[in-house]
N, C-alpha and C positions, 0 to 999 in steps of 0.2 A: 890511774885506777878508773876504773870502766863499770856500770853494772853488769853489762854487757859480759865482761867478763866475772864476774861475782856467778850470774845466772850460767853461765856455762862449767863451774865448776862444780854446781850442783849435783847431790848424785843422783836424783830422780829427773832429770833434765835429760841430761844423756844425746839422743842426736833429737830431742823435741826439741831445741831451742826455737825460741821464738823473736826472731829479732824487732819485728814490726810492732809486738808487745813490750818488750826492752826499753825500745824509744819511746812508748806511749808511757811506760814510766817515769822514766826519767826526765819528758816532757812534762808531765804529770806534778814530779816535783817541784820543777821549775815554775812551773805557772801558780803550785800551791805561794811560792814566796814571790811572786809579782805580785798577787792578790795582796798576799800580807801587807808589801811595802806599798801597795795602792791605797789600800785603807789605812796606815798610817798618815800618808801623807795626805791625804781625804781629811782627818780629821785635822791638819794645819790650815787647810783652805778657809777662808773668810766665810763663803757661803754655807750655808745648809747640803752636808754633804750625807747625811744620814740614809738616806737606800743607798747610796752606793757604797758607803764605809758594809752596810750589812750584806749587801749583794757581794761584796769583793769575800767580805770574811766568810759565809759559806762559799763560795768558791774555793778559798785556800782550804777550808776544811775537807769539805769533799774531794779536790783533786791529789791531799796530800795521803785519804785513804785508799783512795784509788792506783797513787802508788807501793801502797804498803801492799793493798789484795795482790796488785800486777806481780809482784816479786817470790811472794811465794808460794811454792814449786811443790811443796813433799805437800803428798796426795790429792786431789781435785774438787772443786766444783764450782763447776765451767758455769753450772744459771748462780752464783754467786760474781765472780766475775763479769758478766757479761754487764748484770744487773749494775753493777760499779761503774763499768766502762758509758754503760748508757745515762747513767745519771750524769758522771760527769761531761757528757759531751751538752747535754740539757744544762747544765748548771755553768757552765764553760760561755754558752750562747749567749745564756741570761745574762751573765756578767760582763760578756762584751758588748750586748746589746745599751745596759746600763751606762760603762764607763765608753760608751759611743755617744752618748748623749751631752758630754763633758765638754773643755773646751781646755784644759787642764793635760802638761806633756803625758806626765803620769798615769791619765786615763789612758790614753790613748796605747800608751807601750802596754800597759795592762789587756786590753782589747784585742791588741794586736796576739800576742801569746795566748790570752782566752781562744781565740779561733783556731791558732794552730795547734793547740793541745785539743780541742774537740777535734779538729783533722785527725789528729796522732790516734784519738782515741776510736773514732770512726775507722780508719785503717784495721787499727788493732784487733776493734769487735769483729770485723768480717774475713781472722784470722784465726779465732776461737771457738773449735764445735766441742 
């Protein structure tokens, strides 16, 4: 199973598929549940993990809506999308920036996906008019 293919079955999709938007979803999702399991595992850490437990969790929150806008298809509005696509890449940076400051594996893979779901999503904006 594929979104990929979900969004091509669409019937207002049709020959717009978008695929560089597809990934940025489904990136999108993925990096919402890296967040998640960062700030879990954030709050097992001995130290004072508290901005990054809340930086990780609005990340996951924002990139998991970011997935939901990306997907659907029946009727448009591209300044709503774009508006998502662009927070999430801001809130994506923020969050790597955050869990770059760590020392901790978990930061670090978290970080790592922060950056390339802002890529995905960067791609994706300057595929959207």
């Amino acid at each position: 199973m594929s979104i990929e293919k979900m969004l091509q079955l669409h019937p207002d999709v049709g020959n717009d598929f978008n695929q560089v938007l597809a990934t940025a979803a489904r990136h999108a999702m993925l990096c919402s549940l890296f967040c998640s399991s960062c700030a879990d595992a954030c709050s097992a850490e001995k130290m004072d993990m508290r901005q990054c437990i809340r930086t990780c969790s609005y990340c996951a929150d924002i990139c998991a809506v970011t997935a939901h806008v990306a997907v659907r298809r029946t009727g448009a509005n591209i300044e709503v999308l774009r508006a998502q696509l662009e927070t999430c890449i801001r809130t994506c940076e923020i969050c790597a920036d955050e869990c770059e400051t760590h020392d901790h594996e978990h930061c670090k893979l978290c970080a790592t996906m922060c950056r390339e779901c802002a890529d995905d999503c960067r791609k994706a904006l300057a595929t959207v008019h």
